[in-house]
C-alpha positions as CSV (number, residue, x, y, z in Angstrom):
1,X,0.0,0.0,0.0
2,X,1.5,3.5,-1.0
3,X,1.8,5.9,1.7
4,X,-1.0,8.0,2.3
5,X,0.6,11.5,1.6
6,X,2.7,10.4,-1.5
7,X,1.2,11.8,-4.8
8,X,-0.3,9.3,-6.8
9,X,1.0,8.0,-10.3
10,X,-1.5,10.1,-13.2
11,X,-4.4,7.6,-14.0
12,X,-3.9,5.2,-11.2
13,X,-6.6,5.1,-9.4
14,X,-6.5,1.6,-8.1
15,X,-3.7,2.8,-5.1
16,X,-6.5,5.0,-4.3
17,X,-9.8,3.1,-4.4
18,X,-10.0,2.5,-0.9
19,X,-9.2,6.2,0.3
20,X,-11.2,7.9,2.8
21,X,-13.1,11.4,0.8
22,X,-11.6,15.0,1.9
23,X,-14.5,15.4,3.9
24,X,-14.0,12.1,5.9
25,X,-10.6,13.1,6.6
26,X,-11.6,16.5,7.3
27,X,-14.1,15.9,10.3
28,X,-11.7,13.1,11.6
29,X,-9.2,16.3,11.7
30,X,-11.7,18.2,13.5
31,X,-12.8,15.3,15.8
32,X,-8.8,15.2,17.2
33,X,-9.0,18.6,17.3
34,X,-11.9,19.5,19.2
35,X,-10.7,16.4,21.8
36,X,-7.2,17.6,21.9
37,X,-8.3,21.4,22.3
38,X,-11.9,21.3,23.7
39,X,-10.8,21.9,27.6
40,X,-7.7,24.9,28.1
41,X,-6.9,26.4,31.3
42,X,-7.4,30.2,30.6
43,X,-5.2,31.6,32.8
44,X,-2.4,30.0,30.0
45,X,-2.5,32.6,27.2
46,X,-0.1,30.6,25.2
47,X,-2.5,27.3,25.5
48,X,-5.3,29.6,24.6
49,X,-3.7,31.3,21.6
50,X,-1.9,27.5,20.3
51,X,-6.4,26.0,21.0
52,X,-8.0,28.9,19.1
53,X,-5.6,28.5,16.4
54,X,-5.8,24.8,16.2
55,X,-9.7,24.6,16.0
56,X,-9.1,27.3,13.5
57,X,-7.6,25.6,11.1
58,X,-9.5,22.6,11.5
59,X,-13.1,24.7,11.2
60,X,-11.1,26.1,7.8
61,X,-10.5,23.1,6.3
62,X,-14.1,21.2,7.4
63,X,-15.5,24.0,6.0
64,X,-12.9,23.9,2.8
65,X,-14.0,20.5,2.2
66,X,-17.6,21.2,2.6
67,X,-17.1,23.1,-0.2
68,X,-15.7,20.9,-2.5
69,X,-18.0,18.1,-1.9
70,X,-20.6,20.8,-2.3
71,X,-19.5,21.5,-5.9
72,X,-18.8,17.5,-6.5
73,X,-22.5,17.2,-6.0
74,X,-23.5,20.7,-8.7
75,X,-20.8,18.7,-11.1
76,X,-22.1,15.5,-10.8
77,X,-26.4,16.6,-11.1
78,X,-25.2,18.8,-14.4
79,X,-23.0,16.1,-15.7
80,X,-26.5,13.6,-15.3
81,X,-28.4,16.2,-16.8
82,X,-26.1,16.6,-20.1
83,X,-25.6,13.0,-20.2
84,X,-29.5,12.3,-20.7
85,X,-30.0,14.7,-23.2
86,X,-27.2,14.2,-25.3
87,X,-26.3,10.7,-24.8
88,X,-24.1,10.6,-28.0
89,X,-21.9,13.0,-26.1
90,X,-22.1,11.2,-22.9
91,X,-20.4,8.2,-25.1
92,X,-17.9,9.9,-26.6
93,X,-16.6,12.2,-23.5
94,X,-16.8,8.0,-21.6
95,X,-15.0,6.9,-24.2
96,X,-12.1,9.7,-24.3
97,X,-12.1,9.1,-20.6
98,X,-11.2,5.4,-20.1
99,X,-8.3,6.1,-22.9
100,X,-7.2,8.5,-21.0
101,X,-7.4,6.5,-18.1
102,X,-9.7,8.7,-15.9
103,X,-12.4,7.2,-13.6
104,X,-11.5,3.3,-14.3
């Protein structure tokens, strides 16, 4: 199994099949984070300042991968909706696809 933070050959997608989605990964971040940062003892202004920063940049990227699964989703519904009205299209862009070796 390739490691998980090594970039991925162009067209392979088989080292990558069983990969958790952005968002998975994304609220297991902010899970940790929440659990590591949820209690602080406020008289430590450095703990403060390092827990506000750290649930930070977990809300950033839960709500960065929000987003993306939120356009997946527009992609996908408008890539449905061409493919039943012009289904000679839908064959062809398939087609070009798999020789690329896209979304085998």
């Amino acid at each position: 199994m390739p490691d998980r933070f090594m970039p991925v050959p162009a067209g392979n997608t088989a080292l990558i099949a069983d990969e958790p989605s952005d968002l998975a990964v994304a609220v297991t971040v902010a899970r940790r984070m929440l659990a590591t940062f949820s209690t602080v003892d406020h008289g430590d202004h450095a703990a403060v300042d390092l827990a506000h920063g750290a649930l930070t940049e977990s809300l950033r990227i839960l709500l960065r991968a929000i987003d993306r699964a939120a356009e997946r989703q527009k992609y996908e519904a408008v890539r449905r909706s061409v493919d039943a009205q012009f289904p000679a299209v839908a064959a062809f862009l398939a087609a070009d696809r798999v020789e690329r070796g896209e979304g085998q």
